[in-house]
C-alpha positions, 0 to 999 in steps of 0.5 A, spaced: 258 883 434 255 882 441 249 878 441 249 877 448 241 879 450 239 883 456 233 882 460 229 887 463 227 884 469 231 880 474 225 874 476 228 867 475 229 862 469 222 859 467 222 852 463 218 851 457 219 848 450 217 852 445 217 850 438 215 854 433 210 850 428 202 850 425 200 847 430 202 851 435 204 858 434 197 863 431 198 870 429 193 874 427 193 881 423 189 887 426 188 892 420 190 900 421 183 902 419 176 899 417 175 897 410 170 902 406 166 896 403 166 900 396 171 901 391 176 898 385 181 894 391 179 887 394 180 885 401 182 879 402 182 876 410 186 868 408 188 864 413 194 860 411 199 855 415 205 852 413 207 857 407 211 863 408 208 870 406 211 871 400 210 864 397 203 866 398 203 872 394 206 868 388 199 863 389 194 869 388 197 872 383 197 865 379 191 863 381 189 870 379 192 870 373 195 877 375 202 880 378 205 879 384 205 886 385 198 887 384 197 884 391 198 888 397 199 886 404 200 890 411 206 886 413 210 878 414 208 873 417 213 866 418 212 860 414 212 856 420 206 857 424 198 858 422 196 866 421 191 870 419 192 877 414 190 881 409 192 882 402 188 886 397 188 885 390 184 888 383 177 887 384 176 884 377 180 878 379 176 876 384 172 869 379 179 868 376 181 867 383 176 864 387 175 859 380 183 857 381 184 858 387 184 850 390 190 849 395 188 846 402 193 851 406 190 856 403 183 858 405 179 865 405 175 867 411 172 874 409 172 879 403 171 887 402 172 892 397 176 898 399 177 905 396 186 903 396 190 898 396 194 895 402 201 897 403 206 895 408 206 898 414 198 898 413 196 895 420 195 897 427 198 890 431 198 883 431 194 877 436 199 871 438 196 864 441 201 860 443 202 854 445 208 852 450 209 844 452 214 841 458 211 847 463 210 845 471 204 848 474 208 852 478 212 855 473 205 856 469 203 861 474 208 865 475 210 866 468 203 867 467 204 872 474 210 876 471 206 877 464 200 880 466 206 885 470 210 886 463 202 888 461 203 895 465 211 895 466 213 894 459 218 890 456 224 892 451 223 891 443 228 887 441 227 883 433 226 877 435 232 871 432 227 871 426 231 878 423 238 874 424 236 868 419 236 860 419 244 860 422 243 867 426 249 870 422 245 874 417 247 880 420 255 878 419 254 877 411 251 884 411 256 888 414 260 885 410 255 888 404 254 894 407 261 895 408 264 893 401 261 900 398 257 897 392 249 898 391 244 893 393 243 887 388 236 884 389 232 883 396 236 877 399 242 882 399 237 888 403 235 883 408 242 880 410 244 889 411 237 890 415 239 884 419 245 888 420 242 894 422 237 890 427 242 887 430 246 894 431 239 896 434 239 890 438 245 892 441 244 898 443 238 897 446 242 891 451 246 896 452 241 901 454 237 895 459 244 893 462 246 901 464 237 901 466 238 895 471 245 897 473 242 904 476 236 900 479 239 895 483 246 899 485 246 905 489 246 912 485 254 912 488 255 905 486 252 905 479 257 911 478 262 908 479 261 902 475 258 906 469 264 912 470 258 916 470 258 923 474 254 922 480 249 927 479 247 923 473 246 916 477 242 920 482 237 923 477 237 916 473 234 913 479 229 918 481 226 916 474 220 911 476 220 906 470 223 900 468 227 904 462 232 910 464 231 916 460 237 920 458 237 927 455 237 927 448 233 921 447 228 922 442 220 920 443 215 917 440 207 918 442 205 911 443 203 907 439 204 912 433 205 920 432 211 925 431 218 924 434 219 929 440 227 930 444 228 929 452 229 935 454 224 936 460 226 928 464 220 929 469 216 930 464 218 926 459 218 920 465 211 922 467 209 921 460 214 914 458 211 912 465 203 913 462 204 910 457 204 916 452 211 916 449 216 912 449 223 912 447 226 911 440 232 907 438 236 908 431 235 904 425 242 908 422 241 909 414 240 915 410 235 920 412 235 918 420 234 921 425 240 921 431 239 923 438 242 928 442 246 930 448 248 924 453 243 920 448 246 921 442 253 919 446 250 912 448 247 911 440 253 913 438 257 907 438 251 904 435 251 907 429 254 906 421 255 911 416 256 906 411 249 903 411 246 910 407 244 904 403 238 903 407 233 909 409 234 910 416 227 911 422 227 911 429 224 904 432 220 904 439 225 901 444 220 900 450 212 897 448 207 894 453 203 888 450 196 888 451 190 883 453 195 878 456 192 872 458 194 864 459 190 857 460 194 851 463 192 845 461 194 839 467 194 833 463 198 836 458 203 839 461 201 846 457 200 853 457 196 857 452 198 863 452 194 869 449 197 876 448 197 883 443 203 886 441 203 892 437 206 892 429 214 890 428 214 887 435 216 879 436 211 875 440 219 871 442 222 877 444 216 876 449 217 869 451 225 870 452 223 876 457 219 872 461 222 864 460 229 868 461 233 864 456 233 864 448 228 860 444 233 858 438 
């Protein structure tokens, strides 16, 4: 399969040494809504480091002494870095496990009853700290430059190389499974076919960046040529002000969240894309998926597979703007901190690759 990522923006490379690790990478969760104060569920805001989501959840239940599927949580977050989430539990567990509960990896910085449980998805966005080692100055200014434009202009929502697993080719063994026609047994098989279908997604969306760049460095009657597109398309492709090109048939989302809607009107779609009101969908293909139309669809189309009805299928926005961007350099370090927000499901190295311009992994 084509891994070969697209970028939107055509800026040079920048240098920088990431590393993902607890002392350098920090997410925080930010809840979807307010907690109640009342009610049978506990709240739970636990900042944890070097431990995984799920090894987490299988310490509370056992300091609990509940079940792993009595704890709620709004989503995952790595092993390898230090993060703040919030998980829910029984309100009548809460001495036995504040009693049991020792680990120093592990430490509990609020707590709040709240009428339901947390379930995945349960979460508005999430805050990164990151720190970045080997920068130069003038580099640290520039990235800093380029992430304050991606705050108004956007940048493509690609999964980060976390989806794809240790070697990167998880998405291989899950074709394979997809493909082999059997159920899925157990949650290491459903995520080797969702990184498939990530992938799938990914690809697309590289697709869709590589014709958006095509259209706004060529001349409309260049572009068509290249692309082997009509020229009347060309044209009102570059009529189009944003970064990310509309096509009939695409299928909208209000942004940050809200019902899917087709292009149908392209100047109004445009205007309300370049507003930040919607943004445009790609497809995560499975069971119950919706598909594009008209000269989107055409596009989606050799992105799709109609064996992977194992999966339920949903729309994924291609195109998300970060917030609250900011960056601190330190001199005799020779590092950057760098600060930013990102809406749920999105990936804070999908970032950092947009502006350094190279893969992290």
């Amino acid at each position: 399969m084509n891994h070969n990522k697209q970028y939107a923006y055509d800026h040079p490379p920048l240098s920088f040494d990431f590393r993902q690790s607890v002392d350098r990478f920090f997410v925080e969760e930010v809840p979807l809504y307010d907690f109640t104060g009342k009610g049978n569920h506990l709240i739970l805001k636990i900042e944890k480091s070097d431990m995984s989501t799920w090894k987490l959840i299988t310490v509370l239940a056992k300091a609990a002494d509940i079940s792993d599927k009595e704890i709620g949580y709004a989503g995952l977050k790595d092993k390898s870095a230090t993060t703040i989430q919030y998980f829910s539990l029984p309100k009548q567990a809460q001495k036995t496990l504040m009693k049991n509960l020792t680990t120093p990896r592990v430490k509990i910085l609020e707590s709040v009853l709240n009428k339901s449980p947390l379930k995945i998805g349960h979460l508005k966005g999430n805050r990164f700290k990151i720190i970045l080692h080997h920068i130069e100055e003038k580099d640290a200014k520039r990235f800093d430059a380029i992430g304050k434009k991606m705050m108004s202009e956007g940048i493509p929502n690609y999964y980060g190389y976390q989806r794809f697993g240790e070697d990167g080719q998880s998405d291989l063994q899950g074709k394979k499974i997809a493909h082999s026609g059997k159920r899925l047994k157990g949650s290491r098989e459903k995520l080797m076919v969702a990184a498939y279908q990530s992938r799938l997604f990914n690809n697309w969306l590289g697709e869709r960046v590589r014709i958006s760049r095509t259209v706004e460095e060529l001349s409309a009657k260049e572009s068509a040529e290249k692309l082997r597109f009509p020229l009347a398309l060309t044209e009102a492709l570059r009529r189009q002000p944003q970064r990310f090109k509309l096509f009939l048939g695409d299928i909208l989302l209000p942004y940050p969240h809200g019902r899917t809607r087709f292009v149908n009107d392209m100047t109004k779609a445009s205007s309300d894309f370049g507003a930040r009101r919607v943004s445009p969908t790609g497809l995560l293909c499975g069971s119950n998926a919706m598909r594009a139309k008209n000269d989107a669809y055409h596009l989606e189309a050799p992105f799709d597979d109609s064996e992977l009805q194992n999966l339920r299928g949903d729309r994924r926005f291609a195109w998300i703007w970060p917030e609250a961007f900011s960056t601190q350099y330190n001199r005799r370090e020779r590092s950057l901190e760098v600060s930013f927000y990102l809406p749920k499901g999105a990936y804070a190295t999908t970032l950092l690759e947009e502006i350094g311009k190279h893969p992290l992994k």
